[in-house]
N, C-alpha and C positions, 0 to 999 in steps of 0.2 A: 437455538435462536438467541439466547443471553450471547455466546462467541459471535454473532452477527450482529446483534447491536452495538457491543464492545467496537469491532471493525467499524461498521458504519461511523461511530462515532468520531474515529481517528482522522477522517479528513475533516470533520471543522476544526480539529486539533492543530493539522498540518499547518492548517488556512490560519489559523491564531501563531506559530509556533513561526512561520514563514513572514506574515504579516508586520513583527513583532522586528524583523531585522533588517527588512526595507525602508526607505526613505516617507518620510509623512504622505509624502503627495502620490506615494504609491502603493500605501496601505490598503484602501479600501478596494483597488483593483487586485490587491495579490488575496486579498479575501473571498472576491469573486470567482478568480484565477480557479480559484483551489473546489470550494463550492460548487460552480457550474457542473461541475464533473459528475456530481450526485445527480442531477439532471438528465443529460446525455447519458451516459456509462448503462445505468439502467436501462434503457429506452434500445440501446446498440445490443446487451445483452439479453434480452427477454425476444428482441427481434430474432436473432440471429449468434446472438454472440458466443451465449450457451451451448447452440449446437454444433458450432466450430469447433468447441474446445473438446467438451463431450461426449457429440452426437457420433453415429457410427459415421466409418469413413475408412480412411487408409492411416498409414503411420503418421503421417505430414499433415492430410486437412480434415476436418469434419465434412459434417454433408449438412441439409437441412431436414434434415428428418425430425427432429425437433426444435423448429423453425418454429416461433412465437408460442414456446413450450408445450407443443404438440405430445402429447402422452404422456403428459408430465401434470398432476395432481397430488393435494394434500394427503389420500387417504394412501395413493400409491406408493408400495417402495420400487426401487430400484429392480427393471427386469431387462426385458432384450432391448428396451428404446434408450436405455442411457449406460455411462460407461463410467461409472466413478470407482475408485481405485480401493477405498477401505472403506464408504459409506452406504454398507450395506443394514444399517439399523436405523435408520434416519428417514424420514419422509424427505420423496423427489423434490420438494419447494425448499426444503430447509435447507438442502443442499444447494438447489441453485440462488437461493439470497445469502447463504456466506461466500461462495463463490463469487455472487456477484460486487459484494465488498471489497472481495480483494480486487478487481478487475478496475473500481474504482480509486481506490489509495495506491493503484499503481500508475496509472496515467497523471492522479493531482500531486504526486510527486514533482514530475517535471516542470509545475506551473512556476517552481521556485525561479527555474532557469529563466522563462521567456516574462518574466514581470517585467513591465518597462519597455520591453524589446517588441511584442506584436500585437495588434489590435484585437477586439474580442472577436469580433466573426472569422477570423480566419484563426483565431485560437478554437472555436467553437468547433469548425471543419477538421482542426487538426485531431482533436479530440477524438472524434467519432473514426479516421480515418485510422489514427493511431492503436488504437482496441482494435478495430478489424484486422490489421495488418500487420502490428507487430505483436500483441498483448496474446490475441487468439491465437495463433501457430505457435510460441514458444510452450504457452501455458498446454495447448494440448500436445508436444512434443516431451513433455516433463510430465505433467500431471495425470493425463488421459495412459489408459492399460495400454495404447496402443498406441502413443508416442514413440519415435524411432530413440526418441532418447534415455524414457521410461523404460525400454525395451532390452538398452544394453547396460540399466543399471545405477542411472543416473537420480541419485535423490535428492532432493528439494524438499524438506518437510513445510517449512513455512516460506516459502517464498523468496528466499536467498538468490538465486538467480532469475526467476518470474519475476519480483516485484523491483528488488533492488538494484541489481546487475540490469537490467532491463533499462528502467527509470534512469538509472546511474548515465548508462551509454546514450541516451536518448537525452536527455539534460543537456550533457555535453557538446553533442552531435550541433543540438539545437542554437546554444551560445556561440559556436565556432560559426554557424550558417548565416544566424542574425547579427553578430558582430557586437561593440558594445555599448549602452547604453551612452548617450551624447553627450547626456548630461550627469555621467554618476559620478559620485562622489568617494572617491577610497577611506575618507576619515569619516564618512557620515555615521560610524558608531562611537567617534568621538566627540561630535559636533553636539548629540544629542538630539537629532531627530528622526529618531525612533520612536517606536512603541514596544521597547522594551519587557515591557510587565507580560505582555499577551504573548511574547517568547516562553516564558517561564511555566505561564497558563498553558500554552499549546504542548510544552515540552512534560509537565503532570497529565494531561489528559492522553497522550499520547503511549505514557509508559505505563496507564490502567489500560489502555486500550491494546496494547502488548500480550496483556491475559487473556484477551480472548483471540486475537491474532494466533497468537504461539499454542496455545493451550485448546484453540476451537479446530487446531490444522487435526487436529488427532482425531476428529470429524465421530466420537464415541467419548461416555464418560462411563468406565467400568473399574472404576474405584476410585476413593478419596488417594491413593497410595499415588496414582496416577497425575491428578491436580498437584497435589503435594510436591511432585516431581518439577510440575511444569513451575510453580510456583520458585523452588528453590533456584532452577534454571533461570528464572526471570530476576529475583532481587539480590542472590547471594555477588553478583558480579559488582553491580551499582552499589551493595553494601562495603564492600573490598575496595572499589574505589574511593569510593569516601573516604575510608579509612587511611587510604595509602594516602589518598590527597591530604585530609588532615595533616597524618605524622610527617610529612616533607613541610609544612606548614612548623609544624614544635621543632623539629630540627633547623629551618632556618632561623625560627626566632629566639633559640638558645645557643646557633652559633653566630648570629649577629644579634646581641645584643640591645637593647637599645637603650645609652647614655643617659 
């Protein structure tokens, strides 16, 4: 539950970190953009969305057999009603609220793209239409024991091709479909209106929220050696870059001088 609150936390992270590099007059809507998601997302997976991903079925789609988490309780673990891949020491709920975190900072990913570009109700539609249709089949084609893609080998620990690759294509898709904004501005990170600081904010909370992302996919914690693992995976890279960043930094400024 601490790795699902980490998650959860990450999309008002997004919403601040995404907020922070749009234009003033569209702050407060790429804040909602991103938020609403916590709204919907939930509501899509607790109906339904869970047993798409999880529930029994064929390689390609779930079924509803746990349909508004039908045999799915606190005290229960994991038996013939659900199909998760390594969390077999975990109560049935705890797995489906970090699951359903990720199900949400995958879809408020894409809210970067369509800020500016589409109204909220039909952003709201897109939402819910989006987790059914594209979120739920990838995730249980990857994630589910009995995904066709789980099946020949394909691994995803933290959501590299689920959340990102996903989000990524879908982003994209979405800017080329809606076209571009009328009124943007290419210098508007020079002009100064932004909210700048809430990028930095969104971009800290986002890389604590990483530890339980990263660190909670391993869905078990059977030793500190383990943590420790995920731990160095997470800051030794951000530390190296600093680093490299700094010393390009002493090297420019001892081979340019300054007079």
């Amino acid at each position: 539950m601490a790795s699902t609150a980490l998650v959860y936390m990450m999309t008002p992270a997004l919403a601040c970190f995404y907020g922070g590099l749009v234009e003033s007059k569209n702050f407060l809507n790429q804040l909602f953009l991103a938020i609403v998601c916590m709204a919907i997302v939930p509501v899509q997976w607790c109906l339904f969305g869970y047993s798409f991903t999880f529930g029994p079925g064929n390689s390609v789609f779930g079924s509803f057999n746990n349909a508004v988490l039908r045999s799915i309780g606190l005290n229960n673990f994991y038996g013939e009603n659900s199909d998760p891949i390594n969390a077999l020491t975990i109560p049935s709920l705890s797995f489906v609220a970090f699951e359903s975190a990720f199900a949400i900072i995958t879809v408020a990913l894409i809210s970067g793209a369509v800020v500016g570009r589409m109204k909220l109700i039909p952003y709201m539609i897109f939402v819910f239409l989006w987790s059914t249709l594209c979120y739920d089949p990838l995730a249980r084609w990857i994630f589910s024991r009995q995904g066709w893609l789980n099946q020949i080998g394909t691994l995803d620990f933290a959501g590299g091709i689920v959340v990102h690759f996903a989000s990524g294509i879908s982003g994209l898709t979405a800017t080329t479909i809606l076209g571009s904004r009328s009124d943007f501005d290419p210098d508007v990170l020079k002009t100064g209106q932004t909210h700048l600081p809430f990028t930095v904010l969104g971009t800290g909370m986002l890389w604590i929220g990483w530890m339980g992302f990263n660190g909670g996919s391993a869905l078990a914690a059977n030793g500190m050696k383990y943590w420790a693992r995920v731990y160095l995976v997470m800051i030794l890279p951000d530390i190296f870059y600093e680093n490299t960043k700094q010393t390009k930094k002493r090297c420019l400024v001892e081979y340019f001088p300054q007079s």
